[in-house]
C-alpha positions in Angstrom: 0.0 0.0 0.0 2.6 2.4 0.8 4.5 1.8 -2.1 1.5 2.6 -3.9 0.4 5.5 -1.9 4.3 6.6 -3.3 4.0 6.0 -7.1 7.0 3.5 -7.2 7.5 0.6 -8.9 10.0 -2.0 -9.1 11.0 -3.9 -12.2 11.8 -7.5 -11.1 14.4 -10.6 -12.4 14.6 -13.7 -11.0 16.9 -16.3 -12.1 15.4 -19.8 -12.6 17.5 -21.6 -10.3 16.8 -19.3 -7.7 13.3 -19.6 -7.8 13.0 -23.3 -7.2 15.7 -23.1 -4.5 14.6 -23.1 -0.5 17.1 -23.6 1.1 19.6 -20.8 0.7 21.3 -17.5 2.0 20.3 -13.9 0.5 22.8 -11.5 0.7 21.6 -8.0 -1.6 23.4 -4.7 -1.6 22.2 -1.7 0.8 21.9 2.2 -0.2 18.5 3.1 1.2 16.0 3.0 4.1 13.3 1.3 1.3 15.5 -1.4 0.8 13.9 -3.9 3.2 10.2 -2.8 2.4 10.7 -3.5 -1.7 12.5 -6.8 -0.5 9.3 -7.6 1.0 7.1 -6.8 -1.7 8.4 -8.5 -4.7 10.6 -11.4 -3.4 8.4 -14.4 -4.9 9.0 -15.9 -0.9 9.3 -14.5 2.5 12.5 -14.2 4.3 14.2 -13.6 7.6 16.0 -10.4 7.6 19.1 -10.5 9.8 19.7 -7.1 11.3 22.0 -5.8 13.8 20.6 -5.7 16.9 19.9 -2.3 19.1 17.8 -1.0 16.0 14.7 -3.9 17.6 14.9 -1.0 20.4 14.1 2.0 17.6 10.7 3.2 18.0 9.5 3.1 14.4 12.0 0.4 12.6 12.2 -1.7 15.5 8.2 -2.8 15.7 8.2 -3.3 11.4 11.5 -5.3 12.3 9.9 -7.3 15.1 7.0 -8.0 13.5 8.3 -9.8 10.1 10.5 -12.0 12.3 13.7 -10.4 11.7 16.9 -11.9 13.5 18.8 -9.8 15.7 22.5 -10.2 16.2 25.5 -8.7 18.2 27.9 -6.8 16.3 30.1 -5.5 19.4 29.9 -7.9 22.2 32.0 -11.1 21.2 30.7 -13.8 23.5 27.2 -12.5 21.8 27.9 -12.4 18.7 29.5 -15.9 18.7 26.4 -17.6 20.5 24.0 -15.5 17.7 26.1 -16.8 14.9 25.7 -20.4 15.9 22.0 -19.7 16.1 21.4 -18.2 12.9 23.8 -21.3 11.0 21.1 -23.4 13.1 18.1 -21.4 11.6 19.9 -21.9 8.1 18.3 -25.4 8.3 14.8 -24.1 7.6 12.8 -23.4 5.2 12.6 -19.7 5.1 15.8 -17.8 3.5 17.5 -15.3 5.9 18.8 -12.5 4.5 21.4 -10.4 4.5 23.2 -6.6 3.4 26.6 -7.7 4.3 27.7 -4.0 3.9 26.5 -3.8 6.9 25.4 0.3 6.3 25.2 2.5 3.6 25.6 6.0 3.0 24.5 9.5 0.8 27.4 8.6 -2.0 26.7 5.6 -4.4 29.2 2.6 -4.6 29.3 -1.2 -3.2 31.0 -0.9 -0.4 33.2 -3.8 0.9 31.0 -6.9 2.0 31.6 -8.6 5.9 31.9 -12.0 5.8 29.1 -12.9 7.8 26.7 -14.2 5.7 28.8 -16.1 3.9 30.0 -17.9 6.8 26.4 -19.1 7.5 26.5 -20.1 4.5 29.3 -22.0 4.2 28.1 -23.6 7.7 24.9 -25.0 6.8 26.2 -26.1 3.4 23.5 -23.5 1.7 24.2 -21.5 -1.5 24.3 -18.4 -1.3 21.5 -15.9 -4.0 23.0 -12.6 -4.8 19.6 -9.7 -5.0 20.9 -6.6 -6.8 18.8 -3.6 -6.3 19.0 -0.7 -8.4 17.9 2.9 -8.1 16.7 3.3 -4.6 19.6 5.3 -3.6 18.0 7.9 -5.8 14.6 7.3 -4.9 15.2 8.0 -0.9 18.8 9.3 -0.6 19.9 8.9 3.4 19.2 11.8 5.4 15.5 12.4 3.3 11.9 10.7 4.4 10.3 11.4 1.3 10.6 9.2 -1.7 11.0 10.9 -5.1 9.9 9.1 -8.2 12.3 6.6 -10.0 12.9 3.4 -11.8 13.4 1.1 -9.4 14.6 -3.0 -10.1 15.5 -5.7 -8.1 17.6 -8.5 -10.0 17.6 -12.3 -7.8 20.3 -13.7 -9.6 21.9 -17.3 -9.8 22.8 -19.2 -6.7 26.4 -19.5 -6.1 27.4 -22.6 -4.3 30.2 -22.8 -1.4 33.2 -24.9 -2.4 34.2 -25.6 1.3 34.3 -24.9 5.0 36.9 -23.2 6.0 37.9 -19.2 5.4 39.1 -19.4 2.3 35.6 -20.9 0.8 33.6 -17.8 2.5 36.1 -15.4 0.9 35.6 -16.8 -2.1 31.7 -17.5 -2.0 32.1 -13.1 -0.4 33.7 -12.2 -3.8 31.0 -14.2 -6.3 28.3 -12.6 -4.9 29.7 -9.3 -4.9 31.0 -9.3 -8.1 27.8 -10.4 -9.0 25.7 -7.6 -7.7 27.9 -5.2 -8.4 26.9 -5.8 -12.4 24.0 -5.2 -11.9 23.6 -2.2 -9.1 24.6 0.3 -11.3 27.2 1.7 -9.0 30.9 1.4 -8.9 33.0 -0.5 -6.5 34.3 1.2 -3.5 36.9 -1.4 -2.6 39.9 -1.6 -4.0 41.6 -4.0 -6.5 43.8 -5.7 -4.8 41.2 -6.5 -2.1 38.6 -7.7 -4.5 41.9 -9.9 -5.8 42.1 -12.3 -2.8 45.2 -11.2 -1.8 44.7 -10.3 1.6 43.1 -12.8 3.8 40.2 -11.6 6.1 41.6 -12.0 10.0 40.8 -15.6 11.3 39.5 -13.9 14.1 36.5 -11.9 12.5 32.9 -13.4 13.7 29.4 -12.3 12.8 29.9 -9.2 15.2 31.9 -7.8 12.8 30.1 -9.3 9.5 26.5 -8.8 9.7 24.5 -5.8 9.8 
């Protein structure tokens, strides 16, 4: 209704593969506050958002959070973050997709900022592949800082499912860079990291859990 009450629309792909898959781990690029709400509107199946927590204690976002069953997690606390991280590879078992903006914020300027790794340790976890969601044009449609929505083409692209190759760090690095690279042809924004980190040439610190990986 809202969306409607606003004049937008969104132009929708979904990949094949994706569409007959369950059992799998969203991860889609963040640059505005109507991010969530499209999601939610033209996704062809409901999912679990997973958000970080302290924003289930904001009085608007927190009840719409709440109330679609979104999964909080700890970003700062360690011991936290570790017990929510086993949790959420548990919830990875069912048959709702959880999903994720691994770039954990987003910001006035346009570009894909570097992913955390979160997600795609989940992933890697529960043995689930991982279905990039590329949205395009809602930074221009509700910039950060504004509350109203201007008029725009909007589209959302659910591309192909990338399987994980392994377990260990090295397989969520890599199953990271698919997915980004993936979205990131389809966002219509440039990359804000740079080359020789999208190379694989640096490896992420052993010691980085999901309070540093998830937003």
């Amino acid at each position: 209704m809202f969306l409607k009450l606003a004049r937008l629309h969104a132009d929708v792909e979904i990949d094949p593969r994706a569409m007959t898959m369950r059992n799998v781990v969203m991860v889609a690029n963040h640059s505005s506050y109507l991010d969530g709400l499209i999601l939610l509107a033209v996704l062809p199946q409901p999912v679990r958002f997973v958000a970080k927590r302290g924003l289930d204690r904001h009085w608007i976002s927190g009840r719409l959070l709440r109330a679609i069953g979104t999964c909080f997690v700890e970003r700062r606390e360690y011991r936290g973050s570790i017990e929510d991280e086993q949790r959420l590879i548990g919830q990875a078992d069912g048959d709702t997709p959880m999903l994720f903006f691994p770039e954990g914020t987003f910001g006035r300027g346009a570009g894909l900022l570097p992913f955390r790794l979160g997600a795609f340790r989940v992933a890697c976890s529960s043995g689930r592949a991982v279905v990039p969601v590329a949205l395009a044009g809602m930074r221009a449609v509700l910039p950060d800082g504004s509350w109203i929505p201007r008029r725009g083409p909007i589209s959302v692209a659910m591309l192909s499912p990338i399987a994980p190759d392994g377990l260990d760090l090295g397989a969520m690095a890599r199953l990271r860079d698919a997915a980004r690279s993936a979205i990131l042809t389809r966002c219509g924004e440039p990359s804000l990291v740079a080359r020789t980190a999208q190379s694989g040439k640096s490896e992420p610190d052993q010691k980085q859990h999901l309070a540093e990986t998830s937003s």
